[in-house]
NUKE-518447 format. One record per residue: residue in three letters; residue number from 0; y, x, z of N, C-alpha, C, CB in turn. Coordinates in pm, whole numbers, plus 50000, padded with zeros to 5 digits. Glycine has a CB too. Layout:
+-----+-----+-------+-------+-------+-------+-------+-------+-------+-------+-------+-------+-------+-------+
:  aa :   i :  n.c2 :  n.c1 :  n.c3 : ca.c2 : ca.c1 : ca.c3 :  c.c2 :  c.c1 :  c.c3 : cb.c2 : cb.c1 : cb.c3 :
+-----+-----+-------+-------+-------+-------+-------+-------+-------+-------+-------+-------+-------+-------+
: ala : NUM :     Y :     X :     Z :     Y :     X :     Z :     Y :     X :     Z :     Y :     X :     Z :
...
+-----+-----+-------+-------+-------+-------+-------+-------+-------+-------+-------+-------+-------+-------+
This chain:
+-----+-----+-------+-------+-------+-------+-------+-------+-------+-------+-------+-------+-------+-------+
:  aa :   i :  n.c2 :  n.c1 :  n.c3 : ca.c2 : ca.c1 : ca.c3 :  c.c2 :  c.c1 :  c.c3 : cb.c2 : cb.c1 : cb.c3 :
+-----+-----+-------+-------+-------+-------+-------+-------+-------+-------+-------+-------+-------+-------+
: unk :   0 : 83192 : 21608 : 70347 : 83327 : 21645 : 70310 : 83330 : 21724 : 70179 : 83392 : 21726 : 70422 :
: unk :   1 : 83243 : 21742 : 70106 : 83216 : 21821 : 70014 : 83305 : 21726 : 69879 : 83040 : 21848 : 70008 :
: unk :   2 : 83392 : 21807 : 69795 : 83470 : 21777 : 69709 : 83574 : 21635 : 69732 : 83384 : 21774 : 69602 :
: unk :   3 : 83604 : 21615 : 69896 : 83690 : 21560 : 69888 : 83827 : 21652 : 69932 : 83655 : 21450 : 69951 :
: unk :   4 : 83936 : 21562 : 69917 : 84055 : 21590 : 69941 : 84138 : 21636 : 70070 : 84092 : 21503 : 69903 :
: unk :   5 : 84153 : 21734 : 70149 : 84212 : 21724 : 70260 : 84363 : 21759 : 70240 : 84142 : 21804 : 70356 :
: unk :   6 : 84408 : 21616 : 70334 : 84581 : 21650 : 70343 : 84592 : 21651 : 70527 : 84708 : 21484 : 70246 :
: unk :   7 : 84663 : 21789 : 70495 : 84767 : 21785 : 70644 : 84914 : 21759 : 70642 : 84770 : 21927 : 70717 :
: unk :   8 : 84929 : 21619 : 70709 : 85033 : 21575 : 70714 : 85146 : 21665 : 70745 : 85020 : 21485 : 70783 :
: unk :   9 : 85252 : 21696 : 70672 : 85358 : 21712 : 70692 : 85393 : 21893 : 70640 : 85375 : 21659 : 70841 :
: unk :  10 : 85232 : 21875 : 70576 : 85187 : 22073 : 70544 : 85178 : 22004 : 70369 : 84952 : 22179 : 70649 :
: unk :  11 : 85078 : 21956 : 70345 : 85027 : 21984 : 70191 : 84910 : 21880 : 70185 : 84967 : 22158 : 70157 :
: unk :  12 : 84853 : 21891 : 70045 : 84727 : 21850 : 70026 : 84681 : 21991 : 69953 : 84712 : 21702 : 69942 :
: unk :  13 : 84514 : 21971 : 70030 : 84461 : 22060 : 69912 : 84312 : 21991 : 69842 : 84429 : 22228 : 69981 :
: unk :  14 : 84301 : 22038 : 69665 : 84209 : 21946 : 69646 : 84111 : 22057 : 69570 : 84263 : 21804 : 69565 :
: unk :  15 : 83997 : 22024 : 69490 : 83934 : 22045 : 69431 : 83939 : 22038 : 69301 : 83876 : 22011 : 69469 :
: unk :  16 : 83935 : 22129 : 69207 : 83993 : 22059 : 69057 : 83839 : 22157 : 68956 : 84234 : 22135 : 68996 :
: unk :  17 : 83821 : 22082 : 68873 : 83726 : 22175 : 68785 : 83816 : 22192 : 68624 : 83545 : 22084 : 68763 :
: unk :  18 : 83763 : 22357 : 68614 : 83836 : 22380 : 68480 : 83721 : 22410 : 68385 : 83952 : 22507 : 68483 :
: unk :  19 : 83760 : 22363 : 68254 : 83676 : 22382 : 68173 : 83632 : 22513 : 68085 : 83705 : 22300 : 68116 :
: unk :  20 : 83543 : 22541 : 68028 : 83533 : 22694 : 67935 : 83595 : 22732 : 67823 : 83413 : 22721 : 67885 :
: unk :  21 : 83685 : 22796 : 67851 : 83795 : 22827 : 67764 : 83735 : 22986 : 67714 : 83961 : 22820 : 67854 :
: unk :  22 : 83843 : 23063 : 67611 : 83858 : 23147 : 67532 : 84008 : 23207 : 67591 : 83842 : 23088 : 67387 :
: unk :  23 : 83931 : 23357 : 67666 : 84035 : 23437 : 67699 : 84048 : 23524 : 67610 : 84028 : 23490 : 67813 :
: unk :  24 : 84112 : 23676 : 67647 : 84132 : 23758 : 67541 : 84248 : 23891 : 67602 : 84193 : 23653 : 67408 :
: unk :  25 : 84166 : 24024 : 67601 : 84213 : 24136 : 67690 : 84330 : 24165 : 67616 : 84113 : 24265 : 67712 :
: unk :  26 : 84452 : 24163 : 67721 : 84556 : 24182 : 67612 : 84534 : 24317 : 67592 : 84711 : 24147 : 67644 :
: unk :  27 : 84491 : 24383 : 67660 : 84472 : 24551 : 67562 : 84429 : 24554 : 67503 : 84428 : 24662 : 67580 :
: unk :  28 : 84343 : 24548 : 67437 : 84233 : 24528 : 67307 : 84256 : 24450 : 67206 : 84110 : 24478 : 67341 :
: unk :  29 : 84287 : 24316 : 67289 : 84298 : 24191 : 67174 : 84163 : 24132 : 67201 : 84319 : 24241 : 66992 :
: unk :  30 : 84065 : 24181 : 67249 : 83872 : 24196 : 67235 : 83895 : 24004 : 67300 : 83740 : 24380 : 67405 :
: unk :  31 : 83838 : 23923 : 67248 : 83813 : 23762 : 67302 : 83680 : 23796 : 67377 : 83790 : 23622 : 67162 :
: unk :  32 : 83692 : 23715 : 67467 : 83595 : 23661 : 67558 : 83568 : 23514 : 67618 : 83612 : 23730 : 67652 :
: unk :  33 : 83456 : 23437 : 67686 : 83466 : 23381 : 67714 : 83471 : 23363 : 67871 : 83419 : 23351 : 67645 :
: unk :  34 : 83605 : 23256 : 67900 : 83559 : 23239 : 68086 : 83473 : 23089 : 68107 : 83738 : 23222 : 68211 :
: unk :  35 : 83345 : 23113 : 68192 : 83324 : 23016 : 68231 : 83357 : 22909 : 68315 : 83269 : 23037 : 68239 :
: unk :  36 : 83341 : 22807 : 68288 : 83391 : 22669 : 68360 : 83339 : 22696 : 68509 : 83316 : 22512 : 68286 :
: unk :  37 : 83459 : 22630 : 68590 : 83466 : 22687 : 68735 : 83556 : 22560 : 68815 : 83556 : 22860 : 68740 :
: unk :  38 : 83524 : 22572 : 68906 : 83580 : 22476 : 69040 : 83701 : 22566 : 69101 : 83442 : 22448 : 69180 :
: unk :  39 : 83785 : 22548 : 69099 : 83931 : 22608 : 69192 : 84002 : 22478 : 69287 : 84078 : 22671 : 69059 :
: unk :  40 : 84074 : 22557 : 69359 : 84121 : 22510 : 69491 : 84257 : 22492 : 69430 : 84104 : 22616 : 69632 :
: unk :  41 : 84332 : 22387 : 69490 : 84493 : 22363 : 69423 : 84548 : 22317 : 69565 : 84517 : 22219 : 69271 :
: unk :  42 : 84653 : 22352 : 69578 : 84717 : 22292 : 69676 : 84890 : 22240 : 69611 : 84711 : 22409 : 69808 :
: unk :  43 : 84940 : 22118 : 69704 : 85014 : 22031 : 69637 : 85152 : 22062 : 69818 : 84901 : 21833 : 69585 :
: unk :  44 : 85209 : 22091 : 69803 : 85314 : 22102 : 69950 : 85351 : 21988 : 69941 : 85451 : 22208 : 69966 :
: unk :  45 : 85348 : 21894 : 70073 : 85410 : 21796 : 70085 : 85623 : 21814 : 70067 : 85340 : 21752 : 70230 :
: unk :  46 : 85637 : 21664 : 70074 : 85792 : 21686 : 70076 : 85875 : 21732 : 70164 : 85846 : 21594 : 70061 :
: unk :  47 : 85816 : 21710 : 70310 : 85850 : 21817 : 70410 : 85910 : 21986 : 70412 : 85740 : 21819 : 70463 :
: unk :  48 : 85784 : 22010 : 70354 : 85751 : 22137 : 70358 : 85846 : 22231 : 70228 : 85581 : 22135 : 70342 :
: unk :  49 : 85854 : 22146 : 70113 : 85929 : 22181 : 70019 : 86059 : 22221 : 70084 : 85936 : 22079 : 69921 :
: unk :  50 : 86150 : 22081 : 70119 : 86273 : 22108 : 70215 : 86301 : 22193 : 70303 : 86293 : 22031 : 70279 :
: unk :  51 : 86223 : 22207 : 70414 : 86227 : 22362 : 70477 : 86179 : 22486 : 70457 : 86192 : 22367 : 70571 :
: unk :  52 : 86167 : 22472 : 70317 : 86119 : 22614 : 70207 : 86291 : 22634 : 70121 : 85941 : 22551 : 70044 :
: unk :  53 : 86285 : 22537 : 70087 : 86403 : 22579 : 70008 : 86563 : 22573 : 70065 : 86394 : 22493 : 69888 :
: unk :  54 : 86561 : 22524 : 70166 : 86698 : 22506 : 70261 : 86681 : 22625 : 70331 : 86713 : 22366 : 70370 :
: unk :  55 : 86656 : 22757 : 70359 : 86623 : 22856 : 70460 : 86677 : 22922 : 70387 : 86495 : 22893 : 70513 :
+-----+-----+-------+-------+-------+-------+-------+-------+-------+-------+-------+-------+-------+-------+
């Protein structure tokens, strides 16, 4: 099950996404840095779930 996709019907999907190494930068300072490239978790709400989020 490793880097696949799980959806619960009628909840969401959640997936796996990789980001690449970008150029951050402390807004106090201004001082640049670099963040390294990393794997994050995303989740997507099904259409269900939207509707009884926003009708309440």
């Amino acid at each position: 099950m490793a880097g696949e996709d799980v959806n619960i019907v009628g909840f969401g999907k959640f997936c796996l996404r990789d980001k690449k190494e970008r150029v951050g930068r402390n807004p106090k300072t201004g001082q640049e840095f670099k963040i390294t490239s990393r794997r994050v978790l995303t989740f997507k709400p099904s259409k269900n779930l939207k509707e009884i989020v926003n009708n309440k």
